[in-house]
C-alpha positions, 0 to 999 in steps of 0.5 A: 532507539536501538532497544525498540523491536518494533515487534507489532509493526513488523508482524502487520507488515507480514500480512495483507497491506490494505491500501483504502481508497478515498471515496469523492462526494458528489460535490468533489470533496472526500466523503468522510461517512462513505470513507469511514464504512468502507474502512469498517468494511475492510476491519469487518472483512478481517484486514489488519493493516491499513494504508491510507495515503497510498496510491490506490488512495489517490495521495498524489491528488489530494491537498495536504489537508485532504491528507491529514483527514485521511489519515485521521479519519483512518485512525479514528474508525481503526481504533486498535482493530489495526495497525496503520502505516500512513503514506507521506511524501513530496518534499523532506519538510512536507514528509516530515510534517506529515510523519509527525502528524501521524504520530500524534494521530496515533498511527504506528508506522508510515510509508514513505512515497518513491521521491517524486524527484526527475533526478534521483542519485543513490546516496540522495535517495537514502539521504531523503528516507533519513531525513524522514526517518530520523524525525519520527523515531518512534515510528516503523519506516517503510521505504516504497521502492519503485528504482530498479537501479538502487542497489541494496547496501544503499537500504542496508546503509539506511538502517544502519543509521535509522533502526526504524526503517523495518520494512521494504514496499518493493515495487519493481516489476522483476521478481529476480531482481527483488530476490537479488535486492532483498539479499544485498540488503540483508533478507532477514533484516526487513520485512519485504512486503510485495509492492506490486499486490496480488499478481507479484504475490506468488513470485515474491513470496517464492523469493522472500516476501512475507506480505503484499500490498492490495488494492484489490482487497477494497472489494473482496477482502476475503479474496486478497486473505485466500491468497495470504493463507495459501502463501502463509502454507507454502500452498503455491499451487492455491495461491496460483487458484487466487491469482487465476481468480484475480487475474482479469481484474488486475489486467484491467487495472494495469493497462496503458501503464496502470492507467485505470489503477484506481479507477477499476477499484472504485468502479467495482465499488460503485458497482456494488453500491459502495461509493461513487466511481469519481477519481480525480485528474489525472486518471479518469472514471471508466468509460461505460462500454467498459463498466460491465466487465468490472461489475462482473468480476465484482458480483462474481467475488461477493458471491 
């Protein structure tokens, strides 16, 4: 697979990463038509790169069938209006089949989910990704990096013996240790997408990154571009505006150790009328002394 350049996965890596959420019915179950307009949404508002299965997707509360939904779902009203990097994980035969699923689906790339594991060694940690990687060689691989402890030749490592892992969702919470990380690893080897969405943005771009992950972007996908183009220029002083604008809305999300995370999203959404604010357990809908705030900031972006 060496002489694969993996050339449009690359480039939809350096963008803004769309991680949709997965709208509830009423009855609990995933809302395929509400699914499918806020996908449209996202297209229509000019994002090119689609996650589904992530996070901000709930991944950890859905079935595995909910999951292959998603991921169909996605590829269906996708089309080839995106490239779609689908969210697998949990155990090596779970994430296998589900990166296989996805390529048959049509997807281009998948993210692998930090491994859910209490004991996590170095030389595991690469043994897991190869394990996935090695199954769906066709496919970019993005590791989705949350252990401040793996150093950076252990990635190197990875892709020395999978040339298809392309690009790093780096999610750990200190902008030096990414920039020293990315360099361990090889700078110009991987696309580094920062994890952490639009507040980690700035810092991460400074350092190397090229795209950033949003949440966010569900409900103003305009917002999450401004901050691309500005940090596409080098217009840090611009982008800093984007994050002056954003900034209340992402405390929201990351208080009580990003407790609300998905929830803000969904209760802006619900806000303007887009889905219902249901997430599953464990997080919690937001209590209503808190929902005005969130619908202000929401109304405050379509304008």
């Amino acid at each position: 697979m060496s002489s694969v350049t993996y050339e449009t996965q690359r480039a939809a890596l350096a963008d803004v990463v769309a991680i949709p959420v997965t709208p509830f019915a009423e009855d609990g179950t995933v809302d395929q038509d509400t699914h499918r307009a806020l996908l449209r949404r996202l297209l229509d508002g000019g994002v090119r790169t689609l996650t589904p299965n992530g996070n901000t997707g709930e991944f950890y509360a859905l079935t595995p069938a909910e999951r292959q939904l998603v991921t169909e779902l996605t590829m269906d009203e996708a089309g080839d209006r995106s490239v779609v990097l689908v969210g697998v994980g949990h155990d090596v035969p779970t994430a296998v089949a589900s990166a296989q699923h996805a390529r048959e689906a049509g997807a281009q790339m998948v993210m692998v989910h930090q491994p859910v594991h209490p004991y996590v060694s170095d030389t595991g940690w690469v043994d897991y990704h190869r394990a996935i990687a090695e199954a769906v060689p066709e496919l970019g691989v993005v590791p989705y990096l949350r252990n401040a402890a793996l150093p950076g030749a252990r990635l190197a490592e990875l892709a020395d013996a999978c040339p298809n892992v392309i690009g790093v969702k780096y999610a750990v919470p200190d902008a030096a240790r990414f920039a020293a990380f990315a360099r361990d690893a090889g700078l110009d080897r991987f696309v580094w997408v920062a994890g952490l969405a639009e507040p980690y943005a700035p810092s991460y771009f400074s350092a190397g990154a090229t795209g950033f992950t949003s949440g966010l972007v569900n409900v103003a996908p305009a917002v999450s571009l401004n901050m691309l183009d500005a940090l596409r220029s080098g217009d840090y002083p611009a982008a800093m505006k984007v994050w002056e604008q954003i900034r209340r809305f992402e405390e929201l999300r990351a208080a009580g150790a990003s407790a609300n995370n998905v929830t803000v999203v969904k209760e802006a959404l619900a806000s303007l009328g887009l889905c219902r604010r249901d997430v599953r357990a464990p997080s919690r809908v937001l209590p209503e002394d808190e929902r005005a705030e969130v619908a202000a900031i929401a109304a405050g972006w379509s304008i």
